[in-house]
C-alpha positions as CSV (number, residue, x, y, z in Angstrom):
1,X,0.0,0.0,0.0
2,X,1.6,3.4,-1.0
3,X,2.3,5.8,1.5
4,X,0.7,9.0,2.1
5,X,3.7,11.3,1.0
6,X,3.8,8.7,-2.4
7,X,0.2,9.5,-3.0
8,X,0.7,13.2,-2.7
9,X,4.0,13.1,-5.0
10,X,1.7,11.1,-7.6
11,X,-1.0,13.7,-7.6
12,X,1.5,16.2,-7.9
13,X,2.9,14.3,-10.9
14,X,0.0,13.5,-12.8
15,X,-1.4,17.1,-12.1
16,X,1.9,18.4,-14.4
17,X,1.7,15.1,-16.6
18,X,-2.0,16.6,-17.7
19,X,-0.5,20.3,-18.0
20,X,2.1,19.2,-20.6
21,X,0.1,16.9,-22.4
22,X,-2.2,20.2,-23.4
23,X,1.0,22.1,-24.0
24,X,1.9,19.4,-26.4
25,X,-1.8,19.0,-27.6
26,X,-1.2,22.7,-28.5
27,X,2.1,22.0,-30.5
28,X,1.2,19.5,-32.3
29,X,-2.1,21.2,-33.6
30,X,0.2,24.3,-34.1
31,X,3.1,21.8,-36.2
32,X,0.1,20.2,-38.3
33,X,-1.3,23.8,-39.7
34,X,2.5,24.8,-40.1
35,X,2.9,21.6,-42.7
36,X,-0.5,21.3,-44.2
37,X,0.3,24.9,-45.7
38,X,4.1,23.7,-46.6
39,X,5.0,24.4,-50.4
40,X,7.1,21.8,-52.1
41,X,9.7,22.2,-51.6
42,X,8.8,24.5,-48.5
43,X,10.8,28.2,-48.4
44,X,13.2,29.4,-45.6
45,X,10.8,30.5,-43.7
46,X,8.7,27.4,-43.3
47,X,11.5,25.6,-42.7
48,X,12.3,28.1,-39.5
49,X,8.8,27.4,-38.3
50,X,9.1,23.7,-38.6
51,X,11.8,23.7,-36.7
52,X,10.9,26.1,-34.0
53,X,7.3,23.6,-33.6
54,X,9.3,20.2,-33.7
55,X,11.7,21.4,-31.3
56,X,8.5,22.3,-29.5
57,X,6.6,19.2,-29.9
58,X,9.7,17.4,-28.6
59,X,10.3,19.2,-25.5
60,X,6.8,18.6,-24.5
61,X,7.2,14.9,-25.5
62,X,10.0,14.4,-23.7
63,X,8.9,15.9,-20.2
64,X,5.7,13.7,-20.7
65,X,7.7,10.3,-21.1
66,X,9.7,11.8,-17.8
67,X,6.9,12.2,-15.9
68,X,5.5,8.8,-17.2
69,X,8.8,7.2,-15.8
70,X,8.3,9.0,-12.2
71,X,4.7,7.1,-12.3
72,X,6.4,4.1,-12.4
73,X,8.9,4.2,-10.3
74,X,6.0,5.3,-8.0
75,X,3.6,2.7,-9.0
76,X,5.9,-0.2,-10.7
77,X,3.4,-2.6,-10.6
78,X,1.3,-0.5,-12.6
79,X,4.1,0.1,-15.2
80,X,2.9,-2.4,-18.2
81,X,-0.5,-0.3,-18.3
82,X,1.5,3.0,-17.8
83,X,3.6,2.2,-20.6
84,X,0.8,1.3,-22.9
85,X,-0.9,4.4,-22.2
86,X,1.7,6.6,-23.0
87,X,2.2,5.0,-26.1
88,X,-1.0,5.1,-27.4
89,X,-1.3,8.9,-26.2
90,X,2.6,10.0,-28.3
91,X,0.7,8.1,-31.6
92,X,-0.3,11.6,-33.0
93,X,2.6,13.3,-31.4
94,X,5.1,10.3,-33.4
95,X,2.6,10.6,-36.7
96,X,3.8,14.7,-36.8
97,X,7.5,14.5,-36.0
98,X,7.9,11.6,-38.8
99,X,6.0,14.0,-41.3
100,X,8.2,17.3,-40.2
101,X,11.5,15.5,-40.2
102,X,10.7,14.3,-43.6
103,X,9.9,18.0,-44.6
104,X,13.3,19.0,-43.0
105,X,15.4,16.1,-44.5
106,X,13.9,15.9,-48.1
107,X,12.5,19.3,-48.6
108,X,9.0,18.0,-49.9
109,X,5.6,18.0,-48.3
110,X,5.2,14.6,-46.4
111,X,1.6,14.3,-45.5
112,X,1.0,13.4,-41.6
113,X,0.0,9.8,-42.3
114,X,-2.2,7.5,-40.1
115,X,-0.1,5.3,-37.2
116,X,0.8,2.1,-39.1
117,X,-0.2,-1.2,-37.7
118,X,3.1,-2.6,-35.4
119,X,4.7,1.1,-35.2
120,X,4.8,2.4,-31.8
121,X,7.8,5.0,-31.2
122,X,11.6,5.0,-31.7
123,X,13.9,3.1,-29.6
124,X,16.2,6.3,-29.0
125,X,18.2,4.4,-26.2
126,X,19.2,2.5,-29.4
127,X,19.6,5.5,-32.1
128,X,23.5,5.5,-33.4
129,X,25.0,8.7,-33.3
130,X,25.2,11.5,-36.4
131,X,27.6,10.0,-39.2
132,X,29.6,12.8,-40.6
133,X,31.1,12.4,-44.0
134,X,34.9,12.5,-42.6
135,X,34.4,9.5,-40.4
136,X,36.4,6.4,-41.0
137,X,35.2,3.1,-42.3
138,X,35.9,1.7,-39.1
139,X,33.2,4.3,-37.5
140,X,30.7,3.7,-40.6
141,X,30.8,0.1,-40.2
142,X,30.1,0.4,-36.2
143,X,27.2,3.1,-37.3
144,X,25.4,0.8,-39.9
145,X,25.4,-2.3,-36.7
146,X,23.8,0.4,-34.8
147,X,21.2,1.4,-37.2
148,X,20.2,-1.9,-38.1
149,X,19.5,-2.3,-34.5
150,X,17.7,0.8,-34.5
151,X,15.8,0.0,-37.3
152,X,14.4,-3.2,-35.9
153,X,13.8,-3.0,-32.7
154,X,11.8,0.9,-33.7
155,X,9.7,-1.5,-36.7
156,X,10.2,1.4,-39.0
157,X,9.5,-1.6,-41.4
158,X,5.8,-0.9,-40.5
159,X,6.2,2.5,-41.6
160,X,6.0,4.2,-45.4
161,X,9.0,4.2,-46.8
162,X,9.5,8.5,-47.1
163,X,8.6,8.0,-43.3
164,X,11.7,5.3,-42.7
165,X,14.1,7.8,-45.0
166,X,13.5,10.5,-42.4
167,X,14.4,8.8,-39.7
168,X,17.4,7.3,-41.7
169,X,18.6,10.5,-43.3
170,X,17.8,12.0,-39.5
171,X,20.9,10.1,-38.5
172,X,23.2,11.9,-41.0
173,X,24.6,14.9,-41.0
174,X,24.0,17.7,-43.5
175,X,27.0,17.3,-46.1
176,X,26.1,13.3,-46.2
177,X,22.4,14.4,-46.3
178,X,22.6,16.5,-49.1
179,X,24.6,14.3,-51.1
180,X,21.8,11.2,-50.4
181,X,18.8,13.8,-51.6
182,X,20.1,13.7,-54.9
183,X,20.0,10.0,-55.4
184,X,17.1,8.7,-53.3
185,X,13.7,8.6,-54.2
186,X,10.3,7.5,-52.1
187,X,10.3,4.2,-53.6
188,X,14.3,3.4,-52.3
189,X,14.2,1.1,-49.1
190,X,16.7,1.9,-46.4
191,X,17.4,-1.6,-46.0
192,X,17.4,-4.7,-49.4
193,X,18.2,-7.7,-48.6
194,X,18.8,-8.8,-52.0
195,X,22.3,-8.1,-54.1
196,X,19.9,-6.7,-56.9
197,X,17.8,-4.3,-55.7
198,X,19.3,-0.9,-54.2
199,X,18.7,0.6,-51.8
200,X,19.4,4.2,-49.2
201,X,21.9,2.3,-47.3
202,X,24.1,0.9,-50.6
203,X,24.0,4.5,-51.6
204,X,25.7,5.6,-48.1
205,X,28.6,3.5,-48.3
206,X,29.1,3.7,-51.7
207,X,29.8,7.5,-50.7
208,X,31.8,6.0,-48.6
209,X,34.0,3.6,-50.2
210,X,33.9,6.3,-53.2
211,X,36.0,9.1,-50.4
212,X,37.7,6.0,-48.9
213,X,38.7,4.1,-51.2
214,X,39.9,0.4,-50.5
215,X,43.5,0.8,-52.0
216,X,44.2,3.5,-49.9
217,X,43.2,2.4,-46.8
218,X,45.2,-0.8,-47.1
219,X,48.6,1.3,-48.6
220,X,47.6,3.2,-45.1
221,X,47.8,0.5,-43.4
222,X,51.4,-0.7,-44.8
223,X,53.0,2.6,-44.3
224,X,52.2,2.7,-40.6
225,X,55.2,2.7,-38.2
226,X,55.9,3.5,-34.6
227,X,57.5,6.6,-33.1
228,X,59.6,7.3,-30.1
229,X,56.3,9.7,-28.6
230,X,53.6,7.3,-29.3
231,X,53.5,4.3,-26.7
232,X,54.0,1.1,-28.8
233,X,50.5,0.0,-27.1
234,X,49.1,3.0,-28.4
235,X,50.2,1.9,-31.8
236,X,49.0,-1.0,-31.9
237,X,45.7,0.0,-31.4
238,X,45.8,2.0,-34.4
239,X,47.6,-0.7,-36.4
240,X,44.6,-3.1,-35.6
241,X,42.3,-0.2,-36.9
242,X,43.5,0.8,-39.7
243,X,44.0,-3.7,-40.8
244,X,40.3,-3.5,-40.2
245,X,39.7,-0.4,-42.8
246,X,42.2,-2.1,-45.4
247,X,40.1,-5.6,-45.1
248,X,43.4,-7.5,-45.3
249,X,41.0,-11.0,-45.4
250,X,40.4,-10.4,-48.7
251,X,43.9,-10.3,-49.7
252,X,45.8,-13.4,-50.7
253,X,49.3,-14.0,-50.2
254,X,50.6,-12.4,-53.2
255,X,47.7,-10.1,-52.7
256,X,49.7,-8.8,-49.8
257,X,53.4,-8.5,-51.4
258,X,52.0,-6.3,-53.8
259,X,49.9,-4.0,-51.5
260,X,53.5,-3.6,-49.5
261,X,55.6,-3.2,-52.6
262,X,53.4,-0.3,-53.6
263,X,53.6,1.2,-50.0
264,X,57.3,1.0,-50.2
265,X,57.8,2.3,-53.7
266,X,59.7,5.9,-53.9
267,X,59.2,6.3,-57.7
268,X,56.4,8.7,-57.7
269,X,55.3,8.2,-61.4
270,X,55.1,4.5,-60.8
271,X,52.9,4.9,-58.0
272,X,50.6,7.1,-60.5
273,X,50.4,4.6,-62.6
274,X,49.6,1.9,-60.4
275,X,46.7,3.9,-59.0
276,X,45.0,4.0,-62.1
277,X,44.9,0.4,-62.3
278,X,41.4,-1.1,-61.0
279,X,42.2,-4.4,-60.4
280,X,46.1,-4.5,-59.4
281,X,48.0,-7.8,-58.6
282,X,51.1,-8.9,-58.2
283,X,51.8,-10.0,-61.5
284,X,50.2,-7.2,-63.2
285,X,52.4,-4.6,-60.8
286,X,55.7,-6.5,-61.8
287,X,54.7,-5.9,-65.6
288,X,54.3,-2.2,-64.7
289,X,57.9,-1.9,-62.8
290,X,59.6,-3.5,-65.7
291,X,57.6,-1.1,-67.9
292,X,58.5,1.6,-66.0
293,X,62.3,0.6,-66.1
294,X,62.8,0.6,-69.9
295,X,61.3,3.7,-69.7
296,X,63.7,5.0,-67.1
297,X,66.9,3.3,-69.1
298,X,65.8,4.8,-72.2
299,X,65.1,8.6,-71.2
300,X,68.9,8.2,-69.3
301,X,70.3,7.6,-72.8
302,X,68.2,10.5,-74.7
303,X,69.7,12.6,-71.4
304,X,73.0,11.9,-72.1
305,X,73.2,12.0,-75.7
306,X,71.5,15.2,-75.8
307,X,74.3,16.7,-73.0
308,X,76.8,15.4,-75.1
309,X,75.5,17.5,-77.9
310,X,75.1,20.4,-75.7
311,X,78.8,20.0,-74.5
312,X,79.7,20.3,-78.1
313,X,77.9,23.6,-79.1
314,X,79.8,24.9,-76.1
315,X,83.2,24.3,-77.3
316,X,82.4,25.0,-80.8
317,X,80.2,28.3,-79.1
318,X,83.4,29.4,-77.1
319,X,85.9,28.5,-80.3
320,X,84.0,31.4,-82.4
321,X,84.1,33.7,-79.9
322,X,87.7,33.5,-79.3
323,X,88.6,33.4,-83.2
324,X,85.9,36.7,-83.8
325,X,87.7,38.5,-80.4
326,X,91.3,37.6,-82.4
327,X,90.5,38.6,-85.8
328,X,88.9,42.2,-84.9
329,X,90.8,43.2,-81.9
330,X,94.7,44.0,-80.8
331,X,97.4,41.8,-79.5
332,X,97.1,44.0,-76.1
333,X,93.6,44.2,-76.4
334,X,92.5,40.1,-76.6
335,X,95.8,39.7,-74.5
336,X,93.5,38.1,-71.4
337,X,91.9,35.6,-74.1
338,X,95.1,34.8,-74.9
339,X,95.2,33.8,-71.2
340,X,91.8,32.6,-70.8
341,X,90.6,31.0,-73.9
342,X,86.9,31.9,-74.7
343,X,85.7,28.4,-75.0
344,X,87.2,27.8,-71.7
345,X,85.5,30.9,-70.0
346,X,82.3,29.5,-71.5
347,X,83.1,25.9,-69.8
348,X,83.4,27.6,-66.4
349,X,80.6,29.3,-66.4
350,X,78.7,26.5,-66.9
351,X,80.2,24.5,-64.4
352,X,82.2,21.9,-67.1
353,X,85.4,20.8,-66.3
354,X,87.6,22.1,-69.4
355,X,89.8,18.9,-68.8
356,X,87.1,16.3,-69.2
357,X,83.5,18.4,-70.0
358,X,82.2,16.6,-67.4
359,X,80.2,18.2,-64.0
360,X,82.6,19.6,-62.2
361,X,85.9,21.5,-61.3
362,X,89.2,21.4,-63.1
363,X,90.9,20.5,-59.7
364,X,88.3,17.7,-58.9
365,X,89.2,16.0,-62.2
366,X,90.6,12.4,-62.1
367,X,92.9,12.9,-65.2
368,X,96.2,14.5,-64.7
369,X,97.4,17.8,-66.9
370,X,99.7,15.6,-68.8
371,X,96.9,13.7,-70.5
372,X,96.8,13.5,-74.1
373,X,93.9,13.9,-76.1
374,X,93.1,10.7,-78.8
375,X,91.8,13.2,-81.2
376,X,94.3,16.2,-81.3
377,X,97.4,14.7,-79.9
378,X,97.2,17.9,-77.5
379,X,97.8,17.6,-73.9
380,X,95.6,18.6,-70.9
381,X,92.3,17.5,-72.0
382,X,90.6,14.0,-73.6
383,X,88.5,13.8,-76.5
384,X,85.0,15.2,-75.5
385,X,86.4,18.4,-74.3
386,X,88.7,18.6,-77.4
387,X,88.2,22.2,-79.1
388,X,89.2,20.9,-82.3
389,X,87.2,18.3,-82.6
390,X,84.3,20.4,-82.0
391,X,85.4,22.8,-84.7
392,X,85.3,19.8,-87.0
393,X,89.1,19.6,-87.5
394,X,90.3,15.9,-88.6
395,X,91.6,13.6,-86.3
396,X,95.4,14.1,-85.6
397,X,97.4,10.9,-87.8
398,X,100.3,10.9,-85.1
399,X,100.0,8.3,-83.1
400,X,98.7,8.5,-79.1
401,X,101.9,9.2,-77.1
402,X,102.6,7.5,-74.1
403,X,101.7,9.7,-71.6
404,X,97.8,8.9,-72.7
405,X,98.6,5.1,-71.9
406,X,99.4,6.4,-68.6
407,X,97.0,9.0,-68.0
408,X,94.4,5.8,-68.3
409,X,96.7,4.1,-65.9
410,X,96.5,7.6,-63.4
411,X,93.1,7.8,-63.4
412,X,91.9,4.0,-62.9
413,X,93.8,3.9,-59.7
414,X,92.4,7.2,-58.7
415,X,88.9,5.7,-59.2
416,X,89.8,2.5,-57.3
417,X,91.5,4.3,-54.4
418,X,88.2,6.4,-54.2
């Protein structure tokens, strides 16, 4: 038998349980006018007042389903027939937040339907919380378990399907919303069972995989290492996530050699190729490296042919120069080209060695002064730096002397001792 002070805090209860069920009575009538006059789609300012009255209706809605729960921790043996009351009293309450979050969510004018058979209310101790478009795989996949236990245990089944697309697109946030509005349509189910048919949910993670892509994840997932500031534990809690994201199951065992081969490869326009491939595997990526190689071998040999050339215009560049300055000008006056030939200036300047022609300075150079050059006979330079040569002279018919032979010898022990 309940107490005296029990039966006074009940009356007080139910006495503000009546006063916000005509508050809510109030809002609801006040929501249903606001919709029933709704264009489609509805303008900024209908959408304002929709708002403003759901938030409305479900402030009243909640402090009636609180002051329900006080009843019954009251009265708990009276809490089955508590519970069905409230129910059956938040039918018309449900019927009009279902029709304004589908106003809100898919900007067109959803009628307020009658209660379908088996539909009660949501199970919000069960709703998943707002996906947002930037969440990981990981978080989607933990969000769709959620919803699907949402979806079950609220029998939005029962309901129309606009009405279950509210609720599902209610669950989104706006970027991931908007995207959805373009692609659904009120015949789509949230949920198909079958491979065949579509449906809202396909359409969510193909949004999904489409800004995660699967590659990615699992070349994520192969370039993760451990730093000195993370705790290795640490780590390998986000190792474990991001194997999850990458789906390494699905991989084989050469499967996985290639997924770590692309990881670990440095060559940047090999790893743009290899991203353009849809269906990459190990023996397909091998055929794309030893592509890649002949193309690297042959672009060193263009490279090099074409600096040889260019090494050539120098000296022949710097051997007109020097033979103009001489022709036009005094003895005193080209005296420092006399000194400084011009087609040795020119080699300076561009960082040639005048000894060699190769990339770098006359002092770094491996062959002594006293070398002899194969093509003039001269000393103090070999072949590709010769100025004659370049000038198209003919080869020199003396033989090499012998200070080439040992020139050779000078700089192949110079090389080995490096």
């Amino acid at each position: 038998m309940a107490s005296k002070a029990d039966a006074e805090q009940t009356d007080t209860i139910q006495r503000s349980l009546a006063a916000q069920k005509g508050h809510l009575t109030r809002a609801v009538t006040a929501l249903k006018g606001i919709i029933a006059a709704s264009d489609a789609p509805p303008g900024s300012s209908t959408i304002a007042e929709v708002k403003s009255g759901l938030a409305k209706v479900k402030e009243h809605q909640s402090k009636i389903v609180a002051r329900y729960g006080e009843l019954i921790r009251l009265n708990p043996d009276n809490a089955d027939e508590l519970t069905t009351k409230m129910n059956a009293e938040g039918k018309e309450a449900d019927q009009v937040i279902i029709a304004a979050v589908g106003l809100l969510n898919l900007q067109v004018a959803v009628p307020v339907q009658a209660a379908t058979e088996g539909f009660t209310k949501p199970n919000e101790a069960l709703k998943p919380p707002t996906l947002k478009k930037d969440d990981s795989p990981v978080v989607f996949a933990s969000w769709k378990d959620r919803f699907g236990s949402y979806y079950r245990t609220s029998n939005f089944q029962k309901l129309e399907i606009p009405d279950q697309q509210s609720y599902f697109l209610s669950c989104l946030d706006s970027t991931l919303q908007m995207r959805l509005k373009r692609d659904i349509h009120d015949t789509l189910p949230v949920f198909s069972a079958s491979a065949d048919i579509d449906s809202c949910l396909r359409k969510l993670e193909h949004i999904f995989q489409t800004t995660n892509p699967i590659f990615a994840r699992r070349i994520d997932f192969f370039r993760q290492s451990h730093t000195q500031n993370t705790s290795f534990t640490d780590f390998l809690v986000r190792l474990r996530a991001a194997a999850e994201e990458a789906n390494l199951s699905d991989l084989d065992f050469n499967g996985l050699i290639a997924m770590k081969g692309v990881a670990a490869c440095q060559d940047e326009e090999l790893n743009k190729i290899v991203l353009r491939e849809k269906n990459l595997n190990l023996a397909r990526l091998e055929e794309l490296a030893e592509q890649r190689e002949v193309e690297i071998a042959s672009l060193q040999v263009k490279h090099r042919r074409k600096g040889e050339g260019a090494i050539a215009n120098v000296v022949r560049a710097g051997a007109r120069r020097q033979h103009n300055g001489n022709s036009s000008g005094s003895k005193k006056k080209n005296g420092a080209n006399a000194k400084t030939p011009q087609w040795r200036a020119e080699f300076r300047r561009l960082g040639k060695c005048e000894r060699c022609a190769k990339s770098h300075d006359i002092a770094k150079c491996t062959y002594p002064a006293d070398v002899v050059c194969t093509w003039c006979q001269k000393k103090n330079h070999i072949q590709p730096a010769c100025q004659r040569k370049a000038q198209g002279s003919p080869r020199a018919t003396s033989a090499p002397t012998k200070s080439n032979a040992n020139a050779a010898t000078t700089k192949m022990v110079k090389s080995s001792s490096e």
